[in-house]
N, C-alpha and C positions, 0 to 999 in steps of 0.2 A: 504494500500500500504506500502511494505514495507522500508528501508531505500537502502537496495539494488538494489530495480525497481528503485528509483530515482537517483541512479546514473546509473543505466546502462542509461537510456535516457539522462542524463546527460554529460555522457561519450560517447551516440552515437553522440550530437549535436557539443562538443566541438572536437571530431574526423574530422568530416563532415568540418568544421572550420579551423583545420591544414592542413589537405590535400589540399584546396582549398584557400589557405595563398596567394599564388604567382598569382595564378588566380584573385583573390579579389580585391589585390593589382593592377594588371592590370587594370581591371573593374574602381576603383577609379580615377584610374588616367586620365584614358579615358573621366571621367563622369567631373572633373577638367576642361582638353582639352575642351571638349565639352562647358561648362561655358564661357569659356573664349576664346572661337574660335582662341583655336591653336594645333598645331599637338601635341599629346600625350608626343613626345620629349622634349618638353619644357617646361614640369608642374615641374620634376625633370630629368634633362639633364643625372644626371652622374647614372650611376650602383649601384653607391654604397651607391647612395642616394634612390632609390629606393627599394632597399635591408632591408633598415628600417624598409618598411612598413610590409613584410611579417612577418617578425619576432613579429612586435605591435600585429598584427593579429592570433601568435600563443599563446603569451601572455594572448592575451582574451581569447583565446579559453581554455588556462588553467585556468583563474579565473571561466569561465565553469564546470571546472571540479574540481577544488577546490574553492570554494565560498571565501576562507579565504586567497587566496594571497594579500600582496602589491606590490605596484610598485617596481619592484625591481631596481639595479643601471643602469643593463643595459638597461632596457627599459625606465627609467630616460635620460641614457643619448643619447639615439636613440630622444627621446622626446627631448632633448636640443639642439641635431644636425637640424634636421628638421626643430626647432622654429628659431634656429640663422641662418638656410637659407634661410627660407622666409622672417624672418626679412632684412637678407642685399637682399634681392630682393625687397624690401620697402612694402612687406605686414604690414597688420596691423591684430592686437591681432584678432580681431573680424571676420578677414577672415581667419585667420588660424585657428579658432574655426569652422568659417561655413564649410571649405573644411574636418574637423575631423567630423562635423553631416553627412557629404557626406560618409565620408565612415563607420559610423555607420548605415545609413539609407541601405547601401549595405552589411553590417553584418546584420541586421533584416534582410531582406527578405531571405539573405542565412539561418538564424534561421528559417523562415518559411518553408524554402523547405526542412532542414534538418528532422523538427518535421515530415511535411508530409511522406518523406523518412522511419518515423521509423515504425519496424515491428510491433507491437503494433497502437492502438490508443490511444492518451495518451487524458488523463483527463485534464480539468482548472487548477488542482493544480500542476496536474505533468508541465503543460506549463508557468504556475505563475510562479513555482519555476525557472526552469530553463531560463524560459526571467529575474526574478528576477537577478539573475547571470553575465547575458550579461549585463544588465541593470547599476549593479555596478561596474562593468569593465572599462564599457563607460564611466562614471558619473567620475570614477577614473581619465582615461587619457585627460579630458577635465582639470578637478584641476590642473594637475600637468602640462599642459601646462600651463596653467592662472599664475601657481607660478613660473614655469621657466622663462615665459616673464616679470612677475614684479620684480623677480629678478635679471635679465639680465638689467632692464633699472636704476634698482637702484646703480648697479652696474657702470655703466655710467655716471650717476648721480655722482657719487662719485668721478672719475675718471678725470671728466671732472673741476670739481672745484678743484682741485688739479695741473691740466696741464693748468688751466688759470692763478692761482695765477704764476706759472711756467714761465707760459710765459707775464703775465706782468712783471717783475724782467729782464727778458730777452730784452724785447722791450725798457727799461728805459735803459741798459747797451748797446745794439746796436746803440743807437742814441746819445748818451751822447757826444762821441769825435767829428762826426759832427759839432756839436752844438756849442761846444767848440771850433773847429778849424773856424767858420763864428763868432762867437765872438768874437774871438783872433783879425781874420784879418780884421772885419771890424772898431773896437775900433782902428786900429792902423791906418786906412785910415780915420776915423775921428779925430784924435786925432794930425796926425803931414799931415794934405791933403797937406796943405801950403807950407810944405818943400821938400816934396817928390817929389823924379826926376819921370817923365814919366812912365822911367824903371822901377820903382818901384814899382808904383802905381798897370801897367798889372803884376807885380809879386803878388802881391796883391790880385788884381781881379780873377787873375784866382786860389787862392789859395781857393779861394770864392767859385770859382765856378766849383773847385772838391769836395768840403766838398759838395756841395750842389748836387752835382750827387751822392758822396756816399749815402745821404739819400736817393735819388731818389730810387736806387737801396737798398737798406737796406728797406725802405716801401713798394718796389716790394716783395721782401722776407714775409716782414711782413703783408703781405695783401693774401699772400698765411698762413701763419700759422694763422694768425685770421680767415679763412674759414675753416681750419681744425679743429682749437680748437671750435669753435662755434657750430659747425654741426656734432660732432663726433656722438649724440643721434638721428639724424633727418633721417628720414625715405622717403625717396620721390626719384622720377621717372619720367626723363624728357626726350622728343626730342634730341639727339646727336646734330644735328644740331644747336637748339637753344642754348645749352652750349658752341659748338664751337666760335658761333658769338657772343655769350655775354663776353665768353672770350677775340676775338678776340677788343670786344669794350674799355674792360679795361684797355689793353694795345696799346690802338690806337696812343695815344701819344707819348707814349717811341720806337713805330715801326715808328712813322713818324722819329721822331728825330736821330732816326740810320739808315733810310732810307730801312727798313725791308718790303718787301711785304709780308703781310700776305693773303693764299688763302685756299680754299675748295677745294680738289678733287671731281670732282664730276664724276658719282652719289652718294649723299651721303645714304646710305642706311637711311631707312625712320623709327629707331627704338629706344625703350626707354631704358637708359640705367640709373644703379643707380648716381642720379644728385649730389652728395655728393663726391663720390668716381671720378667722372670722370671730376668734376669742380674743385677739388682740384688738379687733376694730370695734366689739362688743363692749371689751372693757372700755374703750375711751369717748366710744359714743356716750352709751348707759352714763357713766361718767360724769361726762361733760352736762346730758341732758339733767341731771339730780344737782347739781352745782351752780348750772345758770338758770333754776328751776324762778320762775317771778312771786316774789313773795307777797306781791297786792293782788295775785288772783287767789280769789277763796279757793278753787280746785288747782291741782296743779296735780300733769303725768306726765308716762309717756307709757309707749308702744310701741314693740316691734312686730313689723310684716314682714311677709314674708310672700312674695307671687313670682310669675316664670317673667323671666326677662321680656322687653318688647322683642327682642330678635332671639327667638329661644335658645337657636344655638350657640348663644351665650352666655346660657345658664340661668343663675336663680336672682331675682332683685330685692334686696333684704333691707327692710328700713327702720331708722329710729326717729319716729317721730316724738314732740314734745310739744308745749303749751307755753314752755319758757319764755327768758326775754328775747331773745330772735339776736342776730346780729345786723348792727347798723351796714345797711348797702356801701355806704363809704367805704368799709373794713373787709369786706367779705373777700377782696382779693385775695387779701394777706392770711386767712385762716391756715392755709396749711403750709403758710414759713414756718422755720421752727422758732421758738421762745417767741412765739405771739401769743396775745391773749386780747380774746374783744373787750372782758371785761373787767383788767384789773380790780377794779371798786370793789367786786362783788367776791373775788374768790381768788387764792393765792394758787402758785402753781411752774410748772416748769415750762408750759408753752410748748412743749414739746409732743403731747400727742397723738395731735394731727398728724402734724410731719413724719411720726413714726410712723403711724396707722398706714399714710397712703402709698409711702415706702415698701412695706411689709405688703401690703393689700398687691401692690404692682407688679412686683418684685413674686407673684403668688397668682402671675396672669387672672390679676383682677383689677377691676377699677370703683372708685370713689369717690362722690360727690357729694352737692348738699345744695338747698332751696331753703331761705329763709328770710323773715319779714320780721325787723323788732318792732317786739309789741304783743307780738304775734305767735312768732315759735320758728321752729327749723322741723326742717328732715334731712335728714344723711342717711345719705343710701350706699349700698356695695351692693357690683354685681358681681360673682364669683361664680367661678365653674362648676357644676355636677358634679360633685366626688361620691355619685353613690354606688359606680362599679366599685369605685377601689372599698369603700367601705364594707360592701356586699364581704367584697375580697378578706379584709380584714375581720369581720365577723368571722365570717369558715375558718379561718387561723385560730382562731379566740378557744381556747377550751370549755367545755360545758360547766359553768361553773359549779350545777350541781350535779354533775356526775361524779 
């Protein structure tokens, strides 16, 4: 046989392969869906994520036809897009390696219908050779997933011991003048209690016990950036719901003390959403909402919705509406610089947030905004991707707790 027969059947298999790139890629995705009993829309939602796949698939089909390509950059970085979307959909390494056997297992049998297809009968060598081909294509783009994702978390790794020492430095200079100001005024009501008129004393007291509500509120802040900075690396997918109300518990306190009702709309749709990305933006919404809560309205709340995106396959629209003071239009640019605050007067704090929330939200292939009128109240909304494969995922993982 000569060197020319093995590429023509080489070049009919890798043919057979490109023309049926978008096909294939449908098939895969289908076979995903299937796995994970959900509609084929929700393995990869947008176009242009699925657009990847064709292209991987013409890829192989050229290492097909030349045995000697690498990974080139663009198919590197199709590989790196796809890895960091499953990642913030809280997959793990090992299932976005099994869903890449899926659609290699659906490349072999198209190899097999292709070899039958050809006009010749080809020999074991001619079929070695050319599965040889496919075979290190595959073996290729499994590596170079395996390196992108341990690169990506080293990367984090890194990232993350840099923005804790950051934000220790920052946590020690936020509380510091607190501190300072209940030392000041408490030394001075033990120090002269004896002589001090009345007046003085509740001047005193209460000087006590705004230093001691600035912490209050500066640890509300600070209990939202220690959930960011801790969890930047963490990969997980939980119930909307349970996030809501676990939120809702951590600030049970500070909504009793301003007389905030916190509520559900309900129905709350019944779906998993990335629990990193949406307990970070919970804490600082809920948050913000119970702190700039208006203390001249006899009722005061808020509420979270919960409905499907306007473009579904973008996922879920999650809201925190309130009744509060609203933020002045003049201001509304600047909410999510960081150390902004619309309301100094009314509530002490690091300003920081926001700017974490929409960071972390984006950074989590989500987005964030807000509509608000003072006077009146706000809504901040995120819309964030379906994580309820991976969570399905993660459920079967989970042991029976009571077995």
């Amino acid at each position: 046989m000569s060197e020319g027969e093995v590429s023509n059947h080489c070049e009919h298999v890798a043919h057979h392969l490109e023309t049926q790139a978008r096909v294939l890629a449908d098939r895969w995705v289908r076979s995903v869906a299937h796995r994970l009993d959900l509609s084929p829309e929700r393995v990869l939602p947008a176009d242009d994520l699925l657009d990847h796949i064709p292209e991987v698939i013409v890829w192989v089909a050229g290492c097909v036809r030349q045995p000697g390509k690498e990974v080139c950059p663009d198919i590197r970085a199709r590989l790196r897009h796809l890895a960091q979307y499953r990642r913030g959909e809280g997959f793990s390494l090992a299932e976005t390696l099994c869903e890449q056997e899926e659609l290699a297992s659906i490349l072999w049998e198209e190899f097999a219908e292709a070899v039958e297809e050809y006009p010749n009968l080809l020999n074991s060598r001619e079929v070695t050779d050319c599965g040889g081909r496919l075979r290190r294509a595959l073996a290729m783009l499994t590596v170079s997933t395996h390196s992108l994702w341990l690169r990506e978390e080293e990367v984090q790794r890194t990232n993350l011991a840099s923005r804790l020492a950051e934000f220790a430095r920052m946590v020690v200079h936020e509380l510091k003048n607190p501190l300072q100001a209940i030392h000041l005024w408490s030394e001075l009501l033990s120090s002269a209690s004896k002589t001090l008129t009345a007046d003085r004393i509740e001047s005193y007291s209460e000087s006590i016990q705004h230093a001691a509500r600035q912490m209050s509120d500066l640890l509300d802040d600070i209990r939202v950036l220690a959930v960011a900075e801790s969890a930047q690396s963490e990969e997980r997918c939980a119930p909307l719901r349970s996030l809501v109300e676990e939120a809702f518990g951590a600030f049970s306190e500070s909504a009793r003390s301003r007389g905030v009702e916190c509520r559900i709309a309900e129905p709350m749709p019944a779906i998993h959403v990335d629990a990193v990305q949406v307990q970070i933006a919970l804490a600082n919404l809920i948050g913000n909402a119970i702190k700039y809560s208006d203390g001249d309205k006899r009722t005061r709340w808020l509420e979270v919705r919960a409905r499907q995106s306007d473009e579904p396959s973008n996922g879920w629209r999650i809201e925190v509406v309130d009744n509060g003071l609203g933020v002045p239009e003049s201001l509304q640019h600047k909410l999510f610089c960081g150390y902004f605050r619309a309301h100094p007067e009314v509530a002490d704090g690091t300003g920081l947030g926001l700017a974490i929330t929409r960071q972390v939200v984006e950074q989590r292939f989500g987005t964030v905004g807000f509509e608000s009128v003072e006077g009146t109240g706000s809504t901040f909304f995120l819309i964030v991707p379906d994580r309820t494969a991976a969570g399905m995922l993660t459920e079967c993982r989970m042991p029976n707790a009571e077995s």
